[in-house]
C-alpha atoms as an extended CHARMM CRD file, in Angstrom:
* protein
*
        79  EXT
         1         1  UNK       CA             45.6600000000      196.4330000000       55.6690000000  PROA      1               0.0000000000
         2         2  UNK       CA             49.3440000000      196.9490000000       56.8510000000  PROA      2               0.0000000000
         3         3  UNK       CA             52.5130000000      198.6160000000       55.8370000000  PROA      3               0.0000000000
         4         4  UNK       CA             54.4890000000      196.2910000000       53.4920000000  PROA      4               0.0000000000
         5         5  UNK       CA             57.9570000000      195.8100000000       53.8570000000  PROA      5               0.0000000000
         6         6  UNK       CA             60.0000000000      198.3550000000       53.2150000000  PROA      6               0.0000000000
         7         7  UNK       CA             57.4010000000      201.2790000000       53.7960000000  PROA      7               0.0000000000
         8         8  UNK       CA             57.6870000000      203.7620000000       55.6460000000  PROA      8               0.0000000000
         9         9  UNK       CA             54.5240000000      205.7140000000       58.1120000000  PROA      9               0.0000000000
        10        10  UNK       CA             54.1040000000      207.7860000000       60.9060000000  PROA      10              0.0000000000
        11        11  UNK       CA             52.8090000000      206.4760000000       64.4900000000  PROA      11              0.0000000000
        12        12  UNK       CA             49.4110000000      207.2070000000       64.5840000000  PROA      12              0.0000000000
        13        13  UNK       CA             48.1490000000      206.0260000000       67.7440000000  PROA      13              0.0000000000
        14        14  UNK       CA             49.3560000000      203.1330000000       70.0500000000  PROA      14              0.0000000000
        15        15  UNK       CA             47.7430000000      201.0070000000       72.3790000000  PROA      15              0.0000000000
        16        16  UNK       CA             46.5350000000      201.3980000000       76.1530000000  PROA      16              0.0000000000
        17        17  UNK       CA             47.5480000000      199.2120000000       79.0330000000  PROA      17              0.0000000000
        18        18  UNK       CA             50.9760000000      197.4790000000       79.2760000000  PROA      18              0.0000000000
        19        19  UNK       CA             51.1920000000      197.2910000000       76.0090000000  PROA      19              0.0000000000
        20        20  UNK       CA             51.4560000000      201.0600000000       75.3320000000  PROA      20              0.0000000000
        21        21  UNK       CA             53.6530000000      201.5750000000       78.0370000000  PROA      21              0.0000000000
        22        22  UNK       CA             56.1470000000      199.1750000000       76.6320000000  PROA      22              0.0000000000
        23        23  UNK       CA             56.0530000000      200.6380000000       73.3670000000  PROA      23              0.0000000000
        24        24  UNK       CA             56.8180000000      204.1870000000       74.6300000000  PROA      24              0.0000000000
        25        25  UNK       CA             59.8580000000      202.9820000000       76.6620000000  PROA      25              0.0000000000
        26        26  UNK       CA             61.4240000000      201.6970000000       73.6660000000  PROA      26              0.0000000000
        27        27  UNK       CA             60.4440000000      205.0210000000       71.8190000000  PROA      27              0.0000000000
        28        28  UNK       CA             57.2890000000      204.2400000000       69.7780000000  PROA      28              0.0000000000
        29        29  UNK       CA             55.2550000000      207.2850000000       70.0620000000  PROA      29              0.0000000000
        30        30  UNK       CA             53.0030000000      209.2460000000       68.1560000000  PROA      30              0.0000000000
        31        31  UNK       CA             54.1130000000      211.2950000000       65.4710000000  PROA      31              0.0000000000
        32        32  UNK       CA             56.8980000000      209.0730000000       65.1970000000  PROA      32              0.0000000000
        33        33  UNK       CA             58.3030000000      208.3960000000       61.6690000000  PROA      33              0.0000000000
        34        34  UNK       CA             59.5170000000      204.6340000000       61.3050000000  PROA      34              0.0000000000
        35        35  UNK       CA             60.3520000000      202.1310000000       58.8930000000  PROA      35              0.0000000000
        36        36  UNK       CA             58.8990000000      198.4550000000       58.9570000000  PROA      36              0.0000000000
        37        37  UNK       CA             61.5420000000      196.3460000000       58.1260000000  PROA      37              0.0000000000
        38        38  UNK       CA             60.3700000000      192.8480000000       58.2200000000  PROA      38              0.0000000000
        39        39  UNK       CA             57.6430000000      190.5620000000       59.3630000000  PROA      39              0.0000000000
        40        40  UNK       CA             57.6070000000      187.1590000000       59.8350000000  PROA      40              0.0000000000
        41        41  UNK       CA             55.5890000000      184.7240000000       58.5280000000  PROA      41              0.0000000000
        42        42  UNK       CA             52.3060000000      182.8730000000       60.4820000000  PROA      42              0.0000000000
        43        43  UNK       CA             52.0680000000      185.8670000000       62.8620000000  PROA      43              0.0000000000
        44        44  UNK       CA             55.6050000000      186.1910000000       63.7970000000  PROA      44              0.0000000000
        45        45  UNK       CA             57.1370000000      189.7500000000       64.9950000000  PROA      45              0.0000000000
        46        46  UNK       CA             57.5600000000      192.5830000000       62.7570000000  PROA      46              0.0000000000
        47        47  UNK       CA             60.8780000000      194.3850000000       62.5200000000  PROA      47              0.0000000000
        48        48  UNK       CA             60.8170000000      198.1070000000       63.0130000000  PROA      48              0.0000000000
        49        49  UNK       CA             63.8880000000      200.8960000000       62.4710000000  PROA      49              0.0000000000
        50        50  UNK       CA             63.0750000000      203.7530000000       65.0270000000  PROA      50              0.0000000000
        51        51  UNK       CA             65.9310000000      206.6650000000       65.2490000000  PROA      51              0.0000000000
        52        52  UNK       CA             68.2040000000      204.5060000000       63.7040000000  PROA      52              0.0000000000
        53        53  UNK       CA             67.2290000000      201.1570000000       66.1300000000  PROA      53              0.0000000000
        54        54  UNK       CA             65.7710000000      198.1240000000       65.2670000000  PROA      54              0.0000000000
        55        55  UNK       CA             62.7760000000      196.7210000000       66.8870000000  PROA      55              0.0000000000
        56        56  UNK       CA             61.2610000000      192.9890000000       67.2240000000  PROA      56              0.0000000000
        57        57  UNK       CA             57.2740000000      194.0680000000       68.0450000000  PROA      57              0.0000000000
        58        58  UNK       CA             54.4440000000      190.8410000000       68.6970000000  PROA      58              0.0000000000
        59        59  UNK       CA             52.2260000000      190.6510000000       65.7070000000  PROA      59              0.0000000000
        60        60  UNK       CA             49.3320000000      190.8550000000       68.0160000000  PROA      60              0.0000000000
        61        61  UNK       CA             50.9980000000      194.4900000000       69.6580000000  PROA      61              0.0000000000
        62        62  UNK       CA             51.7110000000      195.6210000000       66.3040000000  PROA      62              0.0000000000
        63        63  UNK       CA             48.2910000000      195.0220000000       64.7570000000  PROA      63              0.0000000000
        64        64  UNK       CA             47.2730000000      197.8450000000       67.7640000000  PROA      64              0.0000000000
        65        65  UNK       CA             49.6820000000      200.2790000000       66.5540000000  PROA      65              0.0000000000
        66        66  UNK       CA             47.7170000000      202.5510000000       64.1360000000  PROA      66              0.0000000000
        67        67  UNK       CA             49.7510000000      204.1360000000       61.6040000000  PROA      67              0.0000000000
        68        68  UNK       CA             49.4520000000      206.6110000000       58.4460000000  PROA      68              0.0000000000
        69        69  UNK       CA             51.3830000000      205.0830000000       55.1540000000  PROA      69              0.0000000000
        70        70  UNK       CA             53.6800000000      208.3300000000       54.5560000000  PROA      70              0.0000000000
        71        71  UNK       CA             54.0670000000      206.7790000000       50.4920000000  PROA      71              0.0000000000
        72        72  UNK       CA             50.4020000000      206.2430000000       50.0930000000  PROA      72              0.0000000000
        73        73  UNK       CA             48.8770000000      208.6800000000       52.7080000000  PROA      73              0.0000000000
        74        74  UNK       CA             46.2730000000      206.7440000000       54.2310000000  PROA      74              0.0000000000
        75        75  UNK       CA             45.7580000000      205.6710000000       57.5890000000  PROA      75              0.0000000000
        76        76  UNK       CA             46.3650000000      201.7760000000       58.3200000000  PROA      76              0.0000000000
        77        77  UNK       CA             45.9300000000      199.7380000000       61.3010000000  PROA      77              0.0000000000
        78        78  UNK       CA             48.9720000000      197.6090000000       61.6480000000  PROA      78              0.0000000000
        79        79  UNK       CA             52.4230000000      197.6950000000       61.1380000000  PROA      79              0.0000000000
């Protein structure tokens, strides 16, 4: 399940490794409201807006990225 486009969640948990550390230096933390923008098709990046900043994030980082649907309140695994 994922966050369409358009939605909006909070930052549940992000990954370990290189990965994670990536994703904190560009902001992505937990508790972190943002807004998934766009993906692109056949596992292309997905589009993030963070604090007013957009963000092109790997399909296969963003799948890690477990977030919480704010609309819907439940938990989902991917952006």
């Amino acid at each position: 399940m994922e966050v369409p486009n358009g939605g909006v969640a909070i930052i549940e948990k992000i990954p370990h490794g290189e990965a994670g550390q990536r994703l904190e230096a560009m902001g992505l933390r937990e508790s972190k409201k943002i807004k998934r923008i766009s993906g692109m098709p056949f596992c292309g990046p997905i589009t993030v807006l963070l604090d007013g900043r957009y963000f092109a994030i790997a399909h296969g980082i963003a799948s890690k990225v477990q977030v919480k649907d704010i609309v819907q309140k439940r938990v989902v695994n991917e952006l």
